[in-house]
C-alpha positions in Angstrom: 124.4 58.5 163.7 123.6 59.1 160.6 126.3 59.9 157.6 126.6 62.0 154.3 126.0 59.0 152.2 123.5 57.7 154.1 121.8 61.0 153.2 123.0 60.8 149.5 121.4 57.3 149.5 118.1 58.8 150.8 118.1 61.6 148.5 118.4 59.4 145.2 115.4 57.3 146.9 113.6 60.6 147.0 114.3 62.1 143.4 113.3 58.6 142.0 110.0 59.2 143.5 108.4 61.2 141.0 105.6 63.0 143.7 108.2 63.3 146.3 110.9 65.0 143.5 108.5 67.6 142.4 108.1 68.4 146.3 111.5 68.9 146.8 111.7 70.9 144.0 109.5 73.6 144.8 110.3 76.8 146.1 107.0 77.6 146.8 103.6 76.4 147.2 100.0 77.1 147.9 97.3 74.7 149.7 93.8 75.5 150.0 92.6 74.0 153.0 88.6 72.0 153.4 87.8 75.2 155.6 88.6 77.3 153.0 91.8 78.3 155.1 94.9 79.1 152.1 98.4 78.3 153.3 101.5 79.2 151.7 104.8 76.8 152.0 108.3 78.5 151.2 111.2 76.0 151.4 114.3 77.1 153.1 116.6 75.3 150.5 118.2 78.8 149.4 119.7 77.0 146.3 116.0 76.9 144.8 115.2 80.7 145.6 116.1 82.9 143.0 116.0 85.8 145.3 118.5 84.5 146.9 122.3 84.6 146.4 123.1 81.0 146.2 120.5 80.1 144.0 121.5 77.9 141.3 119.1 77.1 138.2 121.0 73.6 138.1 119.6 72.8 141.5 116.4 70.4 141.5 115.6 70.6 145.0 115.8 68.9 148.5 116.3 69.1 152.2 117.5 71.5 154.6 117.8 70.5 158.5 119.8 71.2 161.7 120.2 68.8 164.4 122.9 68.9 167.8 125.4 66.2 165.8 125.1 67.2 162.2 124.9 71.1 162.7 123.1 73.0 159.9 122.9 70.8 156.9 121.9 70.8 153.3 121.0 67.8 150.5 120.7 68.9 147.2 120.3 67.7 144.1 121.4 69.4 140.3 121.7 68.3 136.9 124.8 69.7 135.4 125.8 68.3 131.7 123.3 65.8 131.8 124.1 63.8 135.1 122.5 64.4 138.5 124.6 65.4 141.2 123.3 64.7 145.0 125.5 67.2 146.8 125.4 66.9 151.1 127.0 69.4 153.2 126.7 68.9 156.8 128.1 70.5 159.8 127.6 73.7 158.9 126.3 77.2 159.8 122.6 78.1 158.3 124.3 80.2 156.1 127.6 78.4 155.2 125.7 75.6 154.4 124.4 76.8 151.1 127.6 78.3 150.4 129.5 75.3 150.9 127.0 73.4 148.6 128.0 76.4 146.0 131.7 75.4 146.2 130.9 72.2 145.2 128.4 72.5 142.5 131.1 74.9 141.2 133.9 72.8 141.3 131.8 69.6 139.3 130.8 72.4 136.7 134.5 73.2 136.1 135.6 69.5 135.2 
């Protein structure tokens, strides 16, 4: 099984990964396949869409994923004040999920 700091521990792994953080950071991006075939990427992490209601400028990206245990989960990452937050919220819905991350971001912002 795995845990919400297990997750926390794999997120800091990836954001010190400098190829791997600008991945995660991405809302969107483009590929332009050998066969000349252009492919388009859109990352579910609503936090990094600014279409989207939970989008947060703080956040820096990361991980969205479901599974049978864990339920609908999210790993993200912000930088508020200075310091970088690695928020995970698991057992969620698909939608709660981002909403719950929200709540928290919120609540370290109002310290």
């Amino acid at each position: 099984d795995t845990t919400a700091y297990d997750l926390a521990i794999i997120a800091k792994a990836c954001l010190e990964n400098p190829i791997i953080s600008e991945i995660v950071a991405s809302n969107t991006s483009y590929e332009k396949w050998p066969n000349g075939r252009e492919v388009t990427y859109n990352n579910s992490n609503e936090l990094l869409d600014p279409n989207s209601p939970y989008y947060r400028p703080e956040v820096i990206g990361l991980k969205t994923g479901t599974s049978s245990l864990g339920g609908a989960c999210v790993v993200s990452a912000a930088v508020i004040d200075g310091e970088t937050y690695i928020c995970v919220a698991m057992g969620s819905t698909k939608e709660s999920r981002f909403q719950d991350s929200v709540d928290i971001l919120d609540k370290i912002k109002a310290q």
